[in-house]
Structures are given as structure tokens and as C-alpha cells.
C-alpha positions in Angstrom: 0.0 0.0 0.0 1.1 3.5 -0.7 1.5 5.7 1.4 -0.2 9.2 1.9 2.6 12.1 1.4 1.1 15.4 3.0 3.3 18.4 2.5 6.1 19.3 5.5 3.9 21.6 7.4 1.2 19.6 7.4 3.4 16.7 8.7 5.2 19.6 11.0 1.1 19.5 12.6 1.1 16.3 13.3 4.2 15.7 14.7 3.2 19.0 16.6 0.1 17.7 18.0 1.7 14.6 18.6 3.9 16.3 21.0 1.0 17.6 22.5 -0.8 14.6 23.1 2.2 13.2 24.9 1.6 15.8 27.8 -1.6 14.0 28.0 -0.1 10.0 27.9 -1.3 10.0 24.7 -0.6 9.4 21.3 -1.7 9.3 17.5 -1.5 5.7 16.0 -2.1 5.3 12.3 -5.1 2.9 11.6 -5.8 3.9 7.9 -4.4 5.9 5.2 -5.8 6.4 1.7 -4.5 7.7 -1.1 -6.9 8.3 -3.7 -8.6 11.3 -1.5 -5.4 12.2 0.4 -6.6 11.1 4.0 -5.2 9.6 7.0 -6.7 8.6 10.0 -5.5 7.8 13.2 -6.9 6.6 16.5 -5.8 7.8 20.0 -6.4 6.1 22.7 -7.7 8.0 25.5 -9.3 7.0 29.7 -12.6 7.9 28.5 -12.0 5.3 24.9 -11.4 6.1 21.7 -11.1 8.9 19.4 -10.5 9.5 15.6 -8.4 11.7 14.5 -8.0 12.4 10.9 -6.2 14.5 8.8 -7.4 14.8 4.9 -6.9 17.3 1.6 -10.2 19.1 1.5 -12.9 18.2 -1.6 -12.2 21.9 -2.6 -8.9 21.8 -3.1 -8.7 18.3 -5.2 -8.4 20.6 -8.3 -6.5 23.2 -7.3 -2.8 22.9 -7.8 -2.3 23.5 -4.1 -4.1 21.7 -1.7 -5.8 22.3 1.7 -5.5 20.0 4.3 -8.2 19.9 7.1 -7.5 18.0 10.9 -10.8 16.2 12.6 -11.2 14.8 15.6 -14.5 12.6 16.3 -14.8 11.3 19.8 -17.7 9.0 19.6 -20.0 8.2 22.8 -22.0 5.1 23.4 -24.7 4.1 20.7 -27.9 3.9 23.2 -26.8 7.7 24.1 -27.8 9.0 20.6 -31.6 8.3 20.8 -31.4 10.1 24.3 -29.3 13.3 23.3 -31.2 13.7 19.9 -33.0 16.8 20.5 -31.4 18.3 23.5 -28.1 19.5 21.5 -29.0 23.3 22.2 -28.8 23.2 25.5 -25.8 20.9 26.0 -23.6 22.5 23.8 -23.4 25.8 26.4 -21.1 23.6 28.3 -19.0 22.8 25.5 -15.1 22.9 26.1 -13.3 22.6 23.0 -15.5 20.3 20.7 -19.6 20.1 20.1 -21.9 17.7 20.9 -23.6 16.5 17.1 -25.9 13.7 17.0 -27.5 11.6 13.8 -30.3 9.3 13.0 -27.2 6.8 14.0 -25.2 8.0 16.3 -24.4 10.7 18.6 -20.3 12.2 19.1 -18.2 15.3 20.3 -16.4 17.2 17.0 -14.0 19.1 16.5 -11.6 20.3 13.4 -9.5 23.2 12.2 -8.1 23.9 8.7 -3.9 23.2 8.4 -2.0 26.1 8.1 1.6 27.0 7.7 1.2 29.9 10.6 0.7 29.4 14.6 0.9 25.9 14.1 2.5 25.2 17.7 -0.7 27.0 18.8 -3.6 25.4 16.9 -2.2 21.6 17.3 -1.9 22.5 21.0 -5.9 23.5 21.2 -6.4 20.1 18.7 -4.3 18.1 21.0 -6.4 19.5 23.8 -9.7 19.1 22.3 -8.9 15.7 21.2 -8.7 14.5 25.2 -11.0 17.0 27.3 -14.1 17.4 24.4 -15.9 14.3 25.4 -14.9 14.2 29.5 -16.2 17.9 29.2 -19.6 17.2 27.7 -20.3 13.5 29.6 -19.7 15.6 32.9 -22.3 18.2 31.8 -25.0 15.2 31.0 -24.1 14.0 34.8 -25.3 17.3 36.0 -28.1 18.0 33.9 -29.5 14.7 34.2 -28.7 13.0 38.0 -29.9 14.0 40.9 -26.1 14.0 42.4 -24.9 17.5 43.5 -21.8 17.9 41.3 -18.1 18.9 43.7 -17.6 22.4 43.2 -14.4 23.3 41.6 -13.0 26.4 41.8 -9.4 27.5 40.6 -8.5 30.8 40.0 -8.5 31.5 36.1 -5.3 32.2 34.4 -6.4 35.7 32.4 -6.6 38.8 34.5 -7.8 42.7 33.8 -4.4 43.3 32.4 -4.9 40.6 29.6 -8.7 42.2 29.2 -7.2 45.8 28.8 -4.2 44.7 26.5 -7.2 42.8 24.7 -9.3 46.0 24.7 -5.8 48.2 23.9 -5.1 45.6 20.6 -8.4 45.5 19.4 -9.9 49.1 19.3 -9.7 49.4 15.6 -12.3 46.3 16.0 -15.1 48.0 17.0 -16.4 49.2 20.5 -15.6 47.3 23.5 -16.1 47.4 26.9 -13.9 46.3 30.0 -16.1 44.4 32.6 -14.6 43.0 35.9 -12.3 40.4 35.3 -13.9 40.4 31.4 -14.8 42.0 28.2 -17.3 42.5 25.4 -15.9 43.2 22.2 -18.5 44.1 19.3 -17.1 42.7 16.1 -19.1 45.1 13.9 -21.3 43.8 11.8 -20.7 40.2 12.9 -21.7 40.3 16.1 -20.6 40.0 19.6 -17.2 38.4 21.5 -17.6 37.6 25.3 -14.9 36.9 27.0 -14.9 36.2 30.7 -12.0 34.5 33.3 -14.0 31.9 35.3 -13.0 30.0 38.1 -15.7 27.7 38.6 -15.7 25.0 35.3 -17.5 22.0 36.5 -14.4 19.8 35.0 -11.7 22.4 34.8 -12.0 24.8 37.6 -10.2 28.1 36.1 -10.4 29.4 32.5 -11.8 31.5 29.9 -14.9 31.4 28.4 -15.8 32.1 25.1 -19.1 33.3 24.3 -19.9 34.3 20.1 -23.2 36.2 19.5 -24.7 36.1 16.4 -27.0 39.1 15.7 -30.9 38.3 15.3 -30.8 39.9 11.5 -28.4 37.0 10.6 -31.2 34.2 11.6 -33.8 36.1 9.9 -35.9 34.7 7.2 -36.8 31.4 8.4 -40.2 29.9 9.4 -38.8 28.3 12.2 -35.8 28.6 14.7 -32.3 28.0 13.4 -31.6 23.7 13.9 -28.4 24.3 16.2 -28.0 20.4 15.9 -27.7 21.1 12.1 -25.8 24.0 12.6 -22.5 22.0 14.5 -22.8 19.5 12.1 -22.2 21.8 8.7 -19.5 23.8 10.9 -17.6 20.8 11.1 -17.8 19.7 7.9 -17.5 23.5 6.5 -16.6 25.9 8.7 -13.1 27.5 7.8 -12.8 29.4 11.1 -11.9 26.1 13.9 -14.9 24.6 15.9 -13.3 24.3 19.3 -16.2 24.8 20.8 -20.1 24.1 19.8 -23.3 26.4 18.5 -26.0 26.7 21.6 -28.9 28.6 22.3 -28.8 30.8 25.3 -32.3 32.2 25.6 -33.3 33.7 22.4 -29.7 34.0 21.2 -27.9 32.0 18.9 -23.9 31.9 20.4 -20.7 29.7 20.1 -19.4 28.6 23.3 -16.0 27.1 24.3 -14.4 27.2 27.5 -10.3 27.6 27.4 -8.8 25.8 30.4 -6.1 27.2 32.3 -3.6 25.1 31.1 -3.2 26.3 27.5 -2.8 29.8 28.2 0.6 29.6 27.8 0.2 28.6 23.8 1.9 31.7 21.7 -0.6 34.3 20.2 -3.5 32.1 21.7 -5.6 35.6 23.1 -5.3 36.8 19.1 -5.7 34.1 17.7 -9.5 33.2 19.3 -10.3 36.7 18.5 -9.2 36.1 14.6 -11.4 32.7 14.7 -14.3 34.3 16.3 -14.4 37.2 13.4 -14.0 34.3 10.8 -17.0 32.1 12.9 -19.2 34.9 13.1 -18.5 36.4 9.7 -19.2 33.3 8.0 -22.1 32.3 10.0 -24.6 33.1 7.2 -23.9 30.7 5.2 -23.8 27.8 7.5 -27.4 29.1 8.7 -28.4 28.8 5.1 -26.7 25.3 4.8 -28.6 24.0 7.6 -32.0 25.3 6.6 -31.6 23.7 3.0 -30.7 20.3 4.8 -34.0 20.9 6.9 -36.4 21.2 3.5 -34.9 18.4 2.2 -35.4 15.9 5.0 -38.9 17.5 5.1 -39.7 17.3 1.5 -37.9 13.5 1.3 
């Protein structure tokens, strides 16, 4: 069999995520590889079971004389949880860490995946490395709380970000758009996109300190349909799609549409991490549209088939 021959930085990712993982007692093993669409997929081996991580040239690209290379991680939970989740994806996904919660008539499993690129790639295999181990834990804690009558430990840990990373945020960003400086936090209006929360908790359920990540998408965007927006529908088409990462999953929060993903303390220390979630949340929320009108097309036709 031949092998799959990905272009140096793309094999400078893996390697770089590999590293990663290692932090973790992980590691990537090769299960497949397969040439005529340029994929390979891995398996890693984690407390919780196993998760697939593959890395493959995207359908786009196949023609182009350069291709693009998209990483995806799939952490799959147990079949008899898909009937059971189906349906309450909205409202699970506001605890999301670094990967969503997407269900189908099959099968039901935390995703996440980011586009390959030659820059920050210590940074973005680091969050992929990440995501790959504490998506799933993250979500499976959150369906303990919701759903059992346990009181959940309180953790509490002092988050990592302070009022001086908010104010160098607010100090780097101005030409942004307006935002405002809360107590350990800040709102950053990403004009005409929408809205970036971020807030330093100490309090994560599984991770104790952090950052959470909170993108709103303005009502006009979801205008036009006869019925709410399918958030379900929405992760799924982000994560085949999207070219801004999905570290993190679509929710509702009241009326509002929003991305959550909570950062945990730990990867704070990745280099131009604070920039770089502010350049994906632009991308997200820029691009938003188009995923919203993806996921209502899918939605007429499994109501006209």
C-alpha cells in the first residue's frame, strides 16, 4: 500500500500535536491511510475510549494545484446515548469545552476540526491536542449534571487571564469595533458580525479556572426562516465547512444564537493564543450566514424526502 505524502507543514502538525498529546499520555497511531482522496486517519487512545483523529486534503482543493488540508477529531460516545441526546443539543452544547456535541439518526459524538495552516501551528495543534482528550470528558460531565440527581463537587481554581490581559485585549483590538472592559472580562462588538464575550471563570465543572468564550450572532443574521435556526444542524455543517476552527459548539442561550467554548487554564501559555481566538471568532461569526443557510436547505430536504 502507498503511502499518503502530506506536504512538510502539514506533517510539522502532526508531529506538533503529537507532542502535544504526549503531555496528556497520549498518542496518535495510524489505523488507515488512503491515497486516492489524500486522508489519514489515526486513532488515539484515550481514559474515556477512543477517538479519531483524521487528517485529509479538502474536496475543494482536489483541483487546485495546491491543496488544503483539514485535521478532525471525532470522539464518539455510546450508541444507546444517541436516541437520548437527539433533541437536547442546544442546550448541551453551552457547556461545550473545545469540541460540540452532534448527533445523527445513528449515532451521537463530540467534534472538532480546524483547517492546516503554515502559521501558529504550535498554537492550533496544542488546542487540537487539547480538544482531542477534554471534548468528550467535558460534555459527559455536563450530561451527569443536567441529568442525576447528584450535587456535582464544586471546583474552583483561579483563572489564568486577569484585567491586564482584558485591557491589553481592549488596547489591541480598538480598531475592532467598540468594546467594553467588565470585571475580570470584556465584550468586544465585532461590527457587523456580532458579539465576542470573554470572561476569566473560576468555577468549570471539570476544569475549575479558564476563559470562556461566548460568540453572539445578531438576530438579523437568523432572519428569514419559518422556524428557529436547527443548532444540531448548525455544528454539524460547521464541522464539515466551517473555515474558522470549531473548538467549541453552537448553543442557544435564551433567544440567542452563540458559540461557546471554555479555554482551560492550562493552554494559556500557547503563543498568540488571546489573538488568535479573537481572529477565529471574526471568521466564525463572519461566516455564519452561510452555515445558517446550509442548515436550513438540509432541513427542506429531509422534510420534502
Amino acid at each position: 500500500m502507498d503511502n499518503v505524502a502530506f506536504p512538510e507543514y502539514v506533517e510539522t502538525f502532526i508531529a506538533a500535536t503529537n507532542g502535544y498529546l504526549a503531555s496528556f499520555e497520549a498518542k496518535l497511531d495510524v489505523a488507515t491511510e488512503n491515497l486516492a482522496i489524500e486522508a489519514r486517519h489515526y486513532q488515539i487512545s484515550t481514559r474515556d475510549g477512543s477517538v479519531d483523529f483524521v487528517v485529509h486534503r479538502t474536496s475543494r482543493s482536489f483541483n487546485e494545484p495546491v491543496g488544503e488540508y483539514r485535521a478532525r477529531v471525532c470522539a464518539p460516545l455510546k450508541p444507546d446515548f444517541a436516541e437520548f441526546l437527539r433533541g437536547k443539543e442546544a442546550d448541551l452544547n453551552r457547556f461545550a469545552t473545545l469540541g460540540a456535541l452532534v448527533t445523527t439518526e445513528k449515532d451521537a459524538s463530540v467534534l472538532c476540526q480546524c483547517l492546516i495552516q503554515p502559521d501558529f501551528i504550535e498554537t492550533t495543534a496544542g488546542v487540537l491536542a487539547a480538544a482531542s482528550i477534554c471534548a468528550r470528558p467535558s460534555i459527559l460531565e455536563s450530561l451527569r449534571r443536567a441529568f442525576s440527581e447528584e450535587t456535582a463537587p464544586v471546583v474552583e481554581k483561579l483563572s489564568a487571564w486577569t484585567d491586564l490581559d482584558f485591557e491589553q485585549l481592549q488596547y489591541d483590538y480598538a480598531h475592532l469595533g467598540v468594546s467594553e472592559l467588565g470585571r475580570r472580562g470584556i465584550a468586544i462588538r465585532l461590527y457587523p458580525y456580532g458579539e465576542l464575550l470573554l470572561d476569566a471563570v473560576h468555577n468549570n465543572p471539570s476544569w475549575g479556572g479558564g476563559l470562556l468564550c461566548r460568540s453572539f450572532v445578531p438576530a438579523s443574521v437568523l432572519a428569514g426562516g419559518e422556524s428557529p435556526i436547527d443548532i444540531n444542524a448548525l455544528n454539524l455543517w460547521g464541522n464539515l465547512v466551517s473555515d474558522a476552527p470549531t473548538f467549541g459548539g453552537w448553543c442557544r442561550v435564551g433567544e440567542d444564537v452563540v458559540f461557546a467554548q471554555f479555554i482551560p487554564n492550562f493552554m494559556k501559555g500557547l503563543p498568540n493564543f488571546n489573538d488568535l481566538l479573537i481572529d477565529w471568532a471574526r471568521s466564525r461569526l463572519g461566516s455564519v450566514k452561510q452555515l445558517v443557510d446550509l442548515a436550513r436547505e438540509s432541513e427542506k430536504q429531509c422534510l420534502a424526502g
